[in-house]
N, C-alpha and C positions, 0 to 999 in steps of 0.2 A: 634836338636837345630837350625840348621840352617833353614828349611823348617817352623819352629817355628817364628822364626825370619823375615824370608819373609811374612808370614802370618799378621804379626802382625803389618809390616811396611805397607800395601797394606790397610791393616783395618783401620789404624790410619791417613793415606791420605784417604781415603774412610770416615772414621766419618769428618776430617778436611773439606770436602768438597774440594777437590783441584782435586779429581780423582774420574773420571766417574763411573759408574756401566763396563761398558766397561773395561775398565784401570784394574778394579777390578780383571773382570774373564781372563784376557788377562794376567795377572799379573803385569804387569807394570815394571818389570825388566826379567833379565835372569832366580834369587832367585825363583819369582813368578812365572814364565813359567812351572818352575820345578815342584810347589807344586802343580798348576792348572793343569796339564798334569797326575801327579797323580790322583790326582780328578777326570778327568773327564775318567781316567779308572775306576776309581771306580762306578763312575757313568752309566758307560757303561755296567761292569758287571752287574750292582744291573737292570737294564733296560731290560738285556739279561734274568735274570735268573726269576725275575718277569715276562716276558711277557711269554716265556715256563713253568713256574709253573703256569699260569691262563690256558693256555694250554692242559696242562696236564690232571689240574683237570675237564679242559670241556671235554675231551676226556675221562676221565675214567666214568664220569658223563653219558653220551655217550653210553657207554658201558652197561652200567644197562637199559635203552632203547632198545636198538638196537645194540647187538653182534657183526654184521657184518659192522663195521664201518671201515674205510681206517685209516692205522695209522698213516699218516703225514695232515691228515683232517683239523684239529684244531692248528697243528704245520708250516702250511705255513702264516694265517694270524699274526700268532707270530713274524715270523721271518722276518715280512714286517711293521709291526709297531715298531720291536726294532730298523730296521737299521730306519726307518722316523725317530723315536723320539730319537734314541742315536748315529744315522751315523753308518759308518760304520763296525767300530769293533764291534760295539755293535749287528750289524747285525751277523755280521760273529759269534762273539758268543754265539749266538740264535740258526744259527744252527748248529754248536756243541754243543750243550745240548740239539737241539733238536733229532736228529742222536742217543746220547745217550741215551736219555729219551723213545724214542722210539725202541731202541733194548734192553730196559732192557722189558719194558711193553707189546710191541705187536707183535715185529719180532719175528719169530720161531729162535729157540725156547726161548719161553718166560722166564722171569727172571732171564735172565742170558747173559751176554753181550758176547758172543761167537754167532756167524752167521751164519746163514744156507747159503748157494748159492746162491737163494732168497730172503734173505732177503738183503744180503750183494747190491745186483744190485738194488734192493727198496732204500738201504740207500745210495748209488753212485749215484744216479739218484735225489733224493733229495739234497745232496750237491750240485749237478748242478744245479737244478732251486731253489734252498735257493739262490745260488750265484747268480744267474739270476737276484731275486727278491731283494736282498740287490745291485746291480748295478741299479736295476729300482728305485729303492728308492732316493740313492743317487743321482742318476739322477734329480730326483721328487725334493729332497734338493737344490740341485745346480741352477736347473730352480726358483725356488724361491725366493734363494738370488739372483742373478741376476736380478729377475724381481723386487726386490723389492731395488737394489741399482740403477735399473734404473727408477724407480717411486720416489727416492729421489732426484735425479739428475733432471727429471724433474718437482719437484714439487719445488725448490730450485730456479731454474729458473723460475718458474712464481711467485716466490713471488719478486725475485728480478727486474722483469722487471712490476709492477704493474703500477708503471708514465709511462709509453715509450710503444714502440713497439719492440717486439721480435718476431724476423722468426726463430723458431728452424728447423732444416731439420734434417732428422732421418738418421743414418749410420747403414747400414746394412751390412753381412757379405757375402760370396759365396751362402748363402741357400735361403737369403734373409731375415732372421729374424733380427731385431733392434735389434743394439749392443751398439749403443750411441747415444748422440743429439749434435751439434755442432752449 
């Protein structure tokens, strides 16, 4: 009822026109933060489990081709677009389904999720660069919003100085990369 409620207040400012799209997914109170936070677990699973089930089916696909295919093949570009398009968790659980999914189908011994020796360090080894690759991603995320609140920062400023002259000077950090304009 309550999460109900929240919903329904965040909708009813959202059709009033009083609250952004923004306000919308952000929730616009505590209520909402609550209901949107669920959501976007939900979101993240349904991201996770669809990107290892296309996965999957290219890898068993795969299989009727060519026998001798690597079993985490088709399960590394998975696990690098779930965390791009759902962040992090969503990465993270990509590859755990992908780990799974692959010691059910092609670790020895097969169809059955008990590990040989071998396969166990295949699938150790893969949770390290799944992590790897959901930290590259996130990284990839982060550089973007950044670059792109600071293309709004600077583009805010040339509209606002269009009569006059403006000398922006760029702040950069220890690396030297632009962190701001002042």
């Amino acid at each position: 009822r309550w999460a109900f409620c929240a919903l329904s207040v965040c909708l009813s400012r959202r059709l009033a026109g009083r609250v952004g799209m923004a306000d919308l997914v952000s929730g616009g109170g505590s209520a909402g933060k609550s209901f949107v936070f669920i959501g976007k677990r939900f979101r993240d699973f349904g991201i996770a489990l669809a990107a290892v089930g296309v996965a999957v089916l290219v890898r068993l696909g795969l299989e009727q081709v060519t026998p001798e295919v690597a079993p985490f093949v088709t399960l590394f570009p998975a696990v690098f677009l779930a965390a791009l398009w759902g962040g992090r968790s969503a990465g993270a659980l990509a590859v755990v389904f992908s780990v799974g999914a692959a010691a059910y189908f092609w670790l020895p011994p097969e169809r059955t999720l008990s590990l040989s020796m071998e396969a166990r360090v295949n699938a150790f080894l893969f949770i390290v660069f799944g992590g790897l690759t959901v930290w590259a991603a996130h990284r990839l995320r982060h550089a973007e919003s950044e670059r792109n609140r600071l293309a709004a920062r600077l583009l805010s400023a040339q509209q606002t100085s269009l009569d006059c002259f403006a000398i922006l000077q760029a702040v950069r950090n220890q690396s030297g990369a632009v962190t701001d304009f002042t």
